[in-house]
C-alpha positions as CSV (number, residue, x, y, z in Angstrom):
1,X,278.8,7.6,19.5
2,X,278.6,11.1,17.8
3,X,275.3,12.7,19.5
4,X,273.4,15.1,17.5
5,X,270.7,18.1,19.6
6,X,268.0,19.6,18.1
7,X,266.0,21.7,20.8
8,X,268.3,23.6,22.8
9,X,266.0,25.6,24.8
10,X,265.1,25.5,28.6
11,X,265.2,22.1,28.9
12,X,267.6,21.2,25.7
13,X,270.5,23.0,26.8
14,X,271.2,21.6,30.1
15,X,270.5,18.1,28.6
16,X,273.1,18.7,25.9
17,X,275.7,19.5,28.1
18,X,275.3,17.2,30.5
19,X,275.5,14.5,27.5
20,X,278.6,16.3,26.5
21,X,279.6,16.4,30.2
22,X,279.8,12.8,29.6
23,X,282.4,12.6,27.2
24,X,280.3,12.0,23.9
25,X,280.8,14.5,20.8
26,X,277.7,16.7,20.7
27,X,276.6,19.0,17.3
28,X,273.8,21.0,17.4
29,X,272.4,23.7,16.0
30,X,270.4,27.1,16.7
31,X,266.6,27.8,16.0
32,X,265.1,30.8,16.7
33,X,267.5,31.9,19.6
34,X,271.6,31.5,18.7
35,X,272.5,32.6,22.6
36,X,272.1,28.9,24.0
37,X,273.9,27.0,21.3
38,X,276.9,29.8,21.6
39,X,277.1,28.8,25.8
40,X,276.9,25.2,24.6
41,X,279.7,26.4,22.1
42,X,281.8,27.3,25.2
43,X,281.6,23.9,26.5
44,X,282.9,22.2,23.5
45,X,279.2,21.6,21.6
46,X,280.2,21.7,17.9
47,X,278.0,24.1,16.4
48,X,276.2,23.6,12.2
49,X,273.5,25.2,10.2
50,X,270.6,22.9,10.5
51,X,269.3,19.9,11.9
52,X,270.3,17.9,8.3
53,X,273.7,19.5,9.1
54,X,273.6,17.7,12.9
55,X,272.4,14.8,11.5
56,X,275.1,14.4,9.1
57,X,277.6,13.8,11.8
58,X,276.0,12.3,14.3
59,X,275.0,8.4,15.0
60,X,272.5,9.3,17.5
61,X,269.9,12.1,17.5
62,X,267.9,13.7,19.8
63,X,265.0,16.0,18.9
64,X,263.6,18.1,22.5
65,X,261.1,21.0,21.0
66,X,257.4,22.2,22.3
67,X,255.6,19.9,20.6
68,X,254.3,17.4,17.7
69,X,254.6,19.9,14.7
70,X,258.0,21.0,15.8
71,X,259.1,16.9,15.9
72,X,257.5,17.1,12.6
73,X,259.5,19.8,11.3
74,X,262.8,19.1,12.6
75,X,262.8,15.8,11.2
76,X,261.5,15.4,8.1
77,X,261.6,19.6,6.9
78,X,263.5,20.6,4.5
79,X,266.5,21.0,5.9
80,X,265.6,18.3,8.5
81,X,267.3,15.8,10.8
82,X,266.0,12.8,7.9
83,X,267.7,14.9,4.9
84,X,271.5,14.3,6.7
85,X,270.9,11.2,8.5
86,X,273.6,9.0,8.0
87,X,272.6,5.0,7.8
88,X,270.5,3.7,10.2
89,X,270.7,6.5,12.5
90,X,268.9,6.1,16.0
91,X,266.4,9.2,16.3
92,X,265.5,10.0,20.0
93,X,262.7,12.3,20.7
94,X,262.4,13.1,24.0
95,X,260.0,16.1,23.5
96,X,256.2,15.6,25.1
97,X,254.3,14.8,22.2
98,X,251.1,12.2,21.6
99,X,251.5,8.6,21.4
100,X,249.7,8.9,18.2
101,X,251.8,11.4,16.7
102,X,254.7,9.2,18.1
103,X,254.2,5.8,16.8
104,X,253.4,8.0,13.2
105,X,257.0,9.4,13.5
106,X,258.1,6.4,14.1
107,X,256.6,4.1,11.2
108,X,258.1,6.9,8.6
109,X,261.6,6.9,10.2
110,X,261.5,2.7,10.4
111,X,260.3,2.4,6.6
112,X,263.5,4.6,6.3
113,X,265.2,2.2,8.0
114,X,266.2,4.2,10.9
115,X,265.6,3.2,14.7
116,X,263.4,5.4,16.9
117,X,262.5,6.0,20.5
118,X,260.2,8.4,22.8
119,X,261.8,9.3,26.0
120,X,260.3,12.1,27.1
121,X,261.7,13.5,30.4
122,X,259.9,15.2,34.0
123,X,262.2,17.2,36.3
124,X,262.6,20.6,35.1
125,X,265.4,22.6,34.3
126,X,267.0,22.5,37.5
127,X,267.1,18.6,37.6
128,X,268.1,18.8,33.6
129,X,270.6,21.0,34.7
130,X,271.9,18.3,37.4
131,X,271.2,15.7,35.0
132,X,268.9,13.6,37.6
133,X,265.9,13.8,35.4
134,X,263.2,10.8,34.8
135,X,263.5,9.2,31.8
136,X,260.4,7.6,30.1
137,X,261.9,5.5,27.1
138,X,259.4,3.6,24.7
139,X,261.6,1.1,22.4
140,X,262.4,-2.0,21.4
141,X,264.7,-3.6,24.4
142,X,268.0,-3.7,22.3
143,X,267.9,0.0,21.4
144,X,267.0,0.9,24.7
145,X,270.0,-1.2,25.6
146,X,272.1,0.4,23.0
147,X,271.1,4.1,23.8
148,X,271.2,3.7,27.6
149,X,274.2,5.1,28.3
150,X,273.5,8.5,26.8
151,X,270.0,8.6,28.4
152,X,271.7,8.0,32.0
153,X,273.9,11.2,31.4
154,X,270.8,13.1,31.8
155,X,269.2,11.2,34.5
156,X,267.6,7.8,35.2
157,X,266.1,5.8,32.1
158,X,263.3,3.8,32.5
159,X,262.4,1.3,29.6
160,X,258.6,1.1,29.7
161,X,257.8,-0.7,26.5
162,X,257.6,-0.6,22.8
163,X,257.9,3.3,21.0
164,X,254.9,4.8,22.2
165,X,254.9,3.9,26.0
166,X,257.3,6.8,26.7
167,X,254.8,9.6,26.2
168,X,251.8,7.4,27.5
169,X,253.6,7.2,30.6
170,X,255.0,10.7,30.9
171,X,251.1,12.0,30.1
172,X,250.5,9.6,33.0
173,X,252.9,11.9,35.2
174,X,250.8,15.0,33.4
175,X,247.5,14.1,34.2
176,X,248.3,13.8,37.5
177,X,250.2,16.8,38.2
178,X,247.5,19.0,36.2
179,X,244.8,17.6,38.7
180,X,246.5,17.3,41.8
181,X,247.7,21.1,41.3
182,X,244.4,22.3,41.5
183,X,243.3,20.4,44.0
184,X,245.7,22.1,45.8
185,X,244.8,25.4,44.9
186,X,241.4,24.9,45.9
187,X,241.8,23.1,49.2
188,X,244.6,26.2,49.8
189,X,241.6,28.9,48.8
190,X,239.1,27.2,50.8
191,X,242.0,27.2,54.2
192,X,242.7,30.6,53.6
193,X,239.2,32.0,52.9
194,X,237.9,30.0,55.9
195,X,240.8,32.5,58.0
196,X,243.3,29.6,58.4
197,X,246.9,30.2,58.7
198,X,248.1,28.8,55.0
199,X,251.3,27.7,55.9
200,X,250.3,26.0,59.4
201,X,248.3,24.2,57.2
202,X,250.4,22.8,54.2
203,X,253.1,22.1,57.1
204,X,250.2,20.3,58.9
205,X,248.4,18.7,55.7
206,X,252.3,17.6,54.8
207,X,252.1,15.2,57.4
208,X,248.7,13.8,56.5
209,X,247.0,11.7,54.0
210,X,246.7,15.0,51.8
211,X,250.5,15.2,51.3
212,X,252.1,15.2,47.6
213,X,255.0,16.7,45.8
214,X,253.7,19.6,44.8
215,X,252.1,21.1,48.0
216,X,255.6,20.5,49.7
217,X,258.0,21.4,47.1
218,X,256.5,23.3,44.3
219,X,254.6,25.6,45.5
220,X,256.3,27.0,48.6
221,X,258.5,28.1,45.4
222,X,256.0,29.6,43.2
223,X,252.3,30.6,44.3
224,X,252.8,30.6,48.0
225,X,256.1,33.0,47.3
226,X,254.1,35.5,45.6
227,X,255.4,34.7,42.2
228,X,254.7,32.7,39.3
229,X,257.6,33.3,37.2
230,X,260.2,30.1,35.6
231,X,259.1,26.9,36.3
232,X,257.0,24.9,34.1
233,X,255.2,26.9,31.7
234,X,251.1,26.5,31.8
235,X,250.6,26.6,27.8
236,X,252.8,23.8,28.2
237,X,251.0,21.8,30.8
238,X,248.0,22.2,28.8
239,X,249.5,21.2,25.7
240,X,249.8,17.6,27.6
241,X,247.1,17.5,28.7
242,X,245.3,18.3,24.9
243,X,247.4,15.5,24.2
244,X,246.7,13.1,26.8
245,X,243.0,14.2,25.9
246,X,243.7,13.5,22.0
247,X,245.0,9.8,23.3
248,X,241.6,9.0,25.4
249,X,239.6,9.8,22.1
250,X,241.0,7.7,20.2
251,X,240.5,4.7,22.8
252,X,236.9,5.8,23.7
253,X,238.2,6.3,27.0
254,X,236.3,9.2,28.7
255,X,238.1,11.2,31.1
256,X,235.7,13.9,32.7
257,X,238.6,15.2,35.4
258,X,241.3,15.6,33.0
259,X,239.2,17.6,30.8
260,X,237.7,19.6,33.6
261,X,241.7,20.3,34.0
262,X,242.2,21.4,31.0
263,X,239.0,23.6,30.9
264,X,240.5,25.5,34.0
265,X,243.8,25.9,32.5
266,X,242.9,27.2,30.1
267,X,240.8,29.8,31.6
268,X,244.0,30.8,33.3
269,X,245.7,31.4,30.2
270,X,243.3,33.5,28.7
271,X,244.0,35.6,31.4
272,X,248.0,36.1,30.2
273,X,249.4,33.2,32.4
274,X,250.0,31.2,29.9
275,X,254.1,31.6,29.9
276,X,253.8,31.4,33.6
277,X,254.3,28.5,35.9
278,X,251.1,26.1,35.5
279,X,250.7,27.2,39.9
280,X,249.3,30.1,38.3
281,X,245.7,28.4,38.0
282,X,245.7,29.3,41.5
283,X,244.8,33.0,40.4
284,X,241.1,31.2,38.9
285,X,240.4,30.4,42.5
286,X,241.9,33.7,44.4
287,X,239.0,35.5,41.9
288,X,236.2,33.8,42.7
289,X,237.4,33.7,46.2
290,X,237.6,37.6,46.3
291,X,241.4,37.9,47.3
């Protein structure tokens, strides 16, 4: 299969190449910034115009960009993936999007009679980069069968139901993350402000009931090394979470936590972190801690 990329950015790029890495023939093309696609070039990506352009030679796309309005765009634009799509092409979007604007997407491209699936991703760039991510793929079993293959070049797919059930579960992994972050950042505040030594503590707390991801492996990298720079960007954590948020509305399903989340976040951001890594909501508490 012929494997079309639209969305070469942080997360894009490394994805792409490890699909051509794979041996599959991969066309993409450049959006606001040509210096990806042209290191993609370098490793054999064929390089068009436009997403209609990708689509036009490609049995498979995949669509990885910020958000819903940017799915939107580079699939049924102008110039988008729909206007080149060959016959029953199989549309992949593994971008973080709603479920609602998903199964939307979705109902257009079917009545089209194209074949789609969400599979959004968790990992980073580094894991993209290694091509270990976790795969979230909403689909109907036979296309998650079909598409398998090019999912596992980029890491390890998990089928979790019918289109939809991709970014339900990867907002899941978002919710948590968004909350358990600041509990750490507050239980961290409270250690430090109460003249404990921080790292004797998350060593100690590592070991203990309190232990997660994030206090052992994210944040010795980030906040606890003085800096706050790559990672996972905190606009784009709380873009998640708006949509995870978005989700519960429409189920009636209040969710006081995630919204308190959100609420701090985006404090944070109007304070200039938003292009930062999401530890940065650990500045909220340093303030009203006085450090």
């Amino acid at each position: 299969m012929n494997v079309g990329f639209v969305g070469i950015g942080a997360m894009g790029e490394p994805m792409a190449r490890c699909v051509k890495r794979a041996g599959y023939t991969v066309t993409a093309c450049a959006h606001r910034n040509r210096a990806p696609l042209e290191r993609l070039m370098v490793d054999g990506v064929d390089a068009v115009a436009d997403p209609a352009a990708v689509a036009a030679v490609s049995d498979v796309v995949i669509t990885c960009v910020p958000d819903a309005p940017q799915v939107e765009e580079a699939i049924f634009g102008g110039r988008g993936l729909l206007a080149g799509a060959r016959p029953q092409t199989t549309f992949i979007d593994m971008s973080t999007i709603s479920p609602v604007a998903t199964r939307s997407i979705a109902e257009r491209l079917s009545a089209a009679g194209h074949e789609f699936l969400d599979a959004p991703v968790s990992g980073g760039p580094a894991r993209a980069a290694g091509g270990s991510l976790t795969i979230m793929a909403g689909a109907e079993p036979d296309a998650f069968e079909r598409t398998r293959p090019i999912l596992a070049s980029m890491g390890t797919p998990y089928h979790v139901g019918t289109v939809g059930m991709g970014e339900t579960v990867k907002l899941v992994n978002q919710l948590l993350i968004a909350s358990i972050m600041i509990a750490n950042a507050e239980a961290l505040t409270f250690a430090k402000k109460a003249g404990a030594d921080v790292e004797v503590v998350r060593k100690v707390i590592a070991t203990a009931t309190g232990a997660n991801y994030l206090l052992e492996n994210w944040l010795p990298k980030t906040w606890l090394a003085g800096t706050f720079e790559g990672g996972f960007a905190l606009d784009l954590l709380r873009k998640d979470l708006n949509a995870a948020l978005e989700a519960a509305r429409a189920m009636k399903l209040a969710m006081p936590a995630s919204a308190l989340a959100y609420q701090l976040y985006t404090a944070q951001s109007a304070e200039g972190d938003g292009a930062r890594d999401y530890t940065a909501v650990a500045r909220f508490y340093e303030r009203i801690a006085g450090e």
